[in-house]
C-alpha positions as CSV (number, residue, x, y, z in Angstrom):
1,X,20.8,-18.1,33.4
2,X,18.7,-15.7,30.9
3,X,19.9,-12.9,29.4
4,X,16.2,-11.5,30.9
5,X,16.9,-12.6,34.3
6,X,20.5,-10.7,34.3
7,X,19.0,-7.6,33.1
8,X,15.6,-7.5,35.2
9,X,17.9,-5.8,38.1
10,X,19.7,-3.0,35.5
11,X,16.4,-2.1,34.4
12,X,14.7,-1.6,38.1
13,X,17.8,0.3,39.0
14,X,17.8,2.3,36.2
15,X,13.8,3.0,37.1
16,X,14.7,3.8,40.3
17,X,17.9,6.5,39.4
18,X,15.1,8.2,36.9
19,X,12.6,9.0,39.8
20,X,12.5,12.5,41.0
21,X,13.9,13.0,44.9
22,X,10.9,13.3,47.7
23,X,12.0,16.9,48.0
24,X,11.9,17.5,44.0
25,X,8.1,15.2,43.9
26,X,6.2,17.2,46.6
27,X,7.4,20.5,45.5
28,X,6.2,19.6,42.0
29,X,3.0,18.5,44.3
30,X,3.1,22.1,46.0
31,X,3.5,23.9,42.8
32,X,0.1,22.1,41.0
33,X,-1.8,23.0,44.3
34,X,-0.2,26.8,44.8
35,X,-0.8,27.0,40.5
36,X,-4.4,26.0,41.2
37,X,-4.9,28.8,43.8
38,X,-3.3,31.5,41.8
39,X,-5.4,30.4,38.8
40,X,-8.4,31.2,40.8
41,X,-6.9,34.7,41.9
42,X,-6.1,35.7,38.3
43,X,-9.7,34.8,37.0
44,X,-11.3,36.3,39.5
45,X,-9.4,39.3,38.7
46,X,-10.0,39.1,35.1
47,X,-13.6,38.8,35.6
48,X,-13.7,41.8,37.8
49,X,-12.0,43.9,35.7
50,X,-14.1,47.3,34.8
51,X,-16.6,46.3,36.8
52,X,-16.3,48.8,39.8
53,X,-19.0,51.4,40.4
54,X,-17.0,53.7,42.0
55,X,-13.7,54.7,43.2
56,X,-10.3,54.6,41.8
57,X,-9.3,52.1,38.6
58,X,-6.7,50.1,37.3
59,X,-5.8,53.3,35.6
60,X,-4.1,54.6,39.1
61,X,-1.2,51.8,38.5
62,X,2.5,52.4,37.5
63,X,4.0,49.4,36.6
64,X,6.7,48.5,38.3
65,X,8.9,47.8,35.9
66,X,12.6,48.1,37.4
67,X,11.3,45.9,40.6
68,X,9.9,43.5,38.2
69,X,13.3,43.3,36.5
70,X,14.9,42.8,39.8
71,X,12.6,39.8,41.0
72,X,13.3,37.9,37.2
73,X,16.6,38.5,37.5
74,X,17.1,37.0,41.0
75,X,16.0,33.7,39.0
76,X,19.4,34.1,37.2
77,X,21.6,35.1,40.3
78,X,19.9,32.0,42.1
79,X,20.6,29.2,38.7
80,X,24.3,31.1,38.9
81,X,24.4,30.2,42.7
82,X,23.6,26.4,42.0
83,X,25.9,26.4,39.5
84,X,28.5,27.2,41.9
85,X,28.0,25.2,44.5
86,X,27.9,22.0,42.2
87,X,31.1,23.4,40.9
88,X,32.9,23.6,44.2
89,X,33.2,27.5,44.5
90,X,31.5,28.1,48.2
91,X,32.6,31.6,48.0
92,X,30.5,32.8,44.4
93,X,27.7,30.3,45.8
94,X,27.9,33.0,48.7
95,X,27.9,35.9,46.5
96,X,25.2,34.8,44.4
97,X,22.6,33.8,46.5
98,X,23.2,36.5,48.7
99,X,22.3,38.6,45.4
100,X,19.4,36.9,44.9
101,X,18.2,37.6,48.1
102,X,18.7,41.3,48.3
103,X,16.9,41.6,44.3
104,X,14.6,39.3,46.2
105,X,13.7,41.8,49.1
106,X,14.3,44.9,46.9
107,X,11.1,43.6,45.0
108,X,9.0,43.2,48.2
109,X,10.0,46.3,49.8
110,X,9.2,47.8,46.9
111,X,5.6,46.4,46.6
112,X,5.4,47.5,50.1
113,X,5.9,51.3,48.8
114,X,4.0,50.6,46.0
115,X,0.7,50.1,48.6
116,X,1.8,52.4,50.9
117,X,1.4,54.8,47.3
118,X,-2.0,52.9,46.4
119,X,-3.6,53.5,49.8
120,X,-2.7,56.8,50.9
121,X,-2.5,58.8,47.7
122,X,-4.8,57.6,45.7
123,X,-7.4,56.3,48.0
124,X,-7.3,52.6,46.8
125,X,-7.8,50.1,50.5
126,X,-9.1,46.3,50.0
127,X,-12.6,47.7,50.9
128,X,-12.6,50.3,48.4
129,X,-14.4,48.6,45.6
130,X,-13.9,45.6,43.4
131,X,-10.5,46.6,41.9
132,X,-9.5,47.3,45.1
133,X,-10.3,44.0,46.4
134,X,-9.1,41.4,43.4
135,X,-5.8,43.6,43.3
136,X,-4.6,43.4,47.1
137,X,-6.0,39.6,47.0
138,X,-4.0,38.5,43.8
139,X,-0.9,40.8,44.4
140,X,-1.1,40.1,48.2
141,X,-0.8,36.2,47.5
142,X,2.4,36.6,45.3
143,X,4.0,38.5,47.8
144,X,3.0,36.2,50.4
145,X,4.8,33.6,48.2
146,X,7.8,35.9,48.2
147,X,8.3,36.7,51.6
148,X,8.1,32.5,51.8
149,X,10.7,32.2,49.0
150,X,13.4,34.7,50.7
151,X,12.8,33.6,54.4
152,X,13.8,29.9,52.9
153,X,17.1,31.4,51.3
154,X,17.9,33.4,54.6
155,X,17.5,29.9,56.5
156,X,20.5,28.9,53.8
157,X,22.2,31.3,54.2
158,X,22.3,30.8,57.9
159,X,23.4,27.5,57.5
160,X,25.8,28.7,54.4
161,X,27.5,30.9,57.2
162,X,27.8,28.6,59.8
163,X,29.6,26.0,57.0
164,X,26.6,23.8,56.4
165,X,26.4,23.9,53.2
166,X,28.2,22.0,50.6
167,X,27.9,20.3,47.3
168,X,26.2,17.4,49.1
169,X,22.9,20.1,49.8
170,X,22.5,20.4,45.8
171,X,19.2,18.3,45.4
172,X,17.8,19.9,49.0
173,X,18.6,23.7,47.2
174,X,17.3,22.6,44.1
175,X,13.9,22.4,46.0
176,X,14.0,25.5,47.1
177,X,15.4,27.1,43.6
178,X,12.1,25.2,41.7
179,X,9.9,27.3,44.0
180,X,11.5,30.5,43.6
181,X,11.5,30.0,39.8
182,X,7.2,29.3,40.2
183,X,7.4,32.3,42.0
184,X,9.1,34.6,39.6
185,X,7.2,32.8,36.6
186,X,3.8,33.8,38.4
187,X,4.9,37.2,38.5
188,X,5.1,37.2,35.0
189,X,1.4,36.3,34.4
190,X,0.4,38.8,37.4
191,X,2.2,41.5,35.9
192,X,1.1,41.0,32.5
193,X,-2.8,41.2,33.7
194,X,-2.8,43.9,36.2
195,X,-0.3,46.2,34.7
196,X,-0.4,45.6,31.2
197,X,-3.8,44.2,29.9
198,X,-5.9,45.4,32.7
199,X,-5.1,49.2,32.5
């Protein structure tokens, strides 16, 4: 026998081990899509940028600075939960993601005050102008994407409470823990346009 034909079965096995999990390849899948949508958003923004006729402008926005620093930093807390759970500590997995949830739903609730501001206050609806249109659209869309992110961390951590999840639910976490980093990394470009460069 060949040394070829005793190492044809190492080298499918070792293709094989290097593929990504189902769960891992169509979130990567998701991602390209949900990137291609946002992409759209943010030019359309971009585009419509100083472009209104009338009523209120970018200039009307405060950037939200300390709930932006919560939602990047729930990216940590949730890598820190991971890390726990592969090492075997169920109780700082716990504590961490449970973390990462609250920064998580202290940034949406504060985007919620943040409209609530917008509309009543200074006047600026969806139907208000062009501004007012692109903003709620591209903003709306990342919190959508938010309120999807933390309502798949509450469903862990009603199975974390109920003993369900161990070391063994790694690769199915790590699923969830690539979306929520997108999520936080689209922020970045989102918060960069509309309350840095488009002001």
């Amino acid at each position: 026998m060949t040394d070829s034909a005793l190492t044809a079965p190492q080298v499918r096995s070792t293709r094989v081990a290097s593929l990504p999990s189902p769960g891992r390849a169509g979130m990567f899948g998701l991602i390209a899509a949900e990137s291609a949508v946002f992409v759209i958003f943010i030019v359309a923004y971009a585009f419509y940028l100083g472009k209104s006729a009338s009523g209120p402008t970018p200039r009307i926005l405060t950037p939200p600075l300390f709930l932006s620093v919560c939602l990047l930093s729930s990216s940590a807390t949730l890598e820190l939960a991971m890390h726990s759970l592969k090492a075997g500590a169920p109780r700082a997995f716990r504590a961490w993601w449970l973390l990462t949830l609250v920064l998580g739903l202290t940034f949406l609730v504060g985007t919620g005050f943040e409209w609530r501001h917008l509309i009543v206050e200074e006047g600026l609806t969806i139907s208000s102008n062009l501004f007012g249109t692109t903003f709620y659209s591209l903003v709306g869309l990342h919190a959508v994407h938010v309120t999807i992110g933390l309502l798949l961390m509450l469903a862990v951590a009603v199975f974390d409470a109920k003993k369900q999840i161990t070391r063994a639910r790694v690769p199915e976490l790590s699923v969830i823990s690539l979306y929520w980093h997108f999520v936080d990394s689209v922020w970045v470009v989102v918060f960069t346009l509309v309350y840095v460069v488009g002001r």
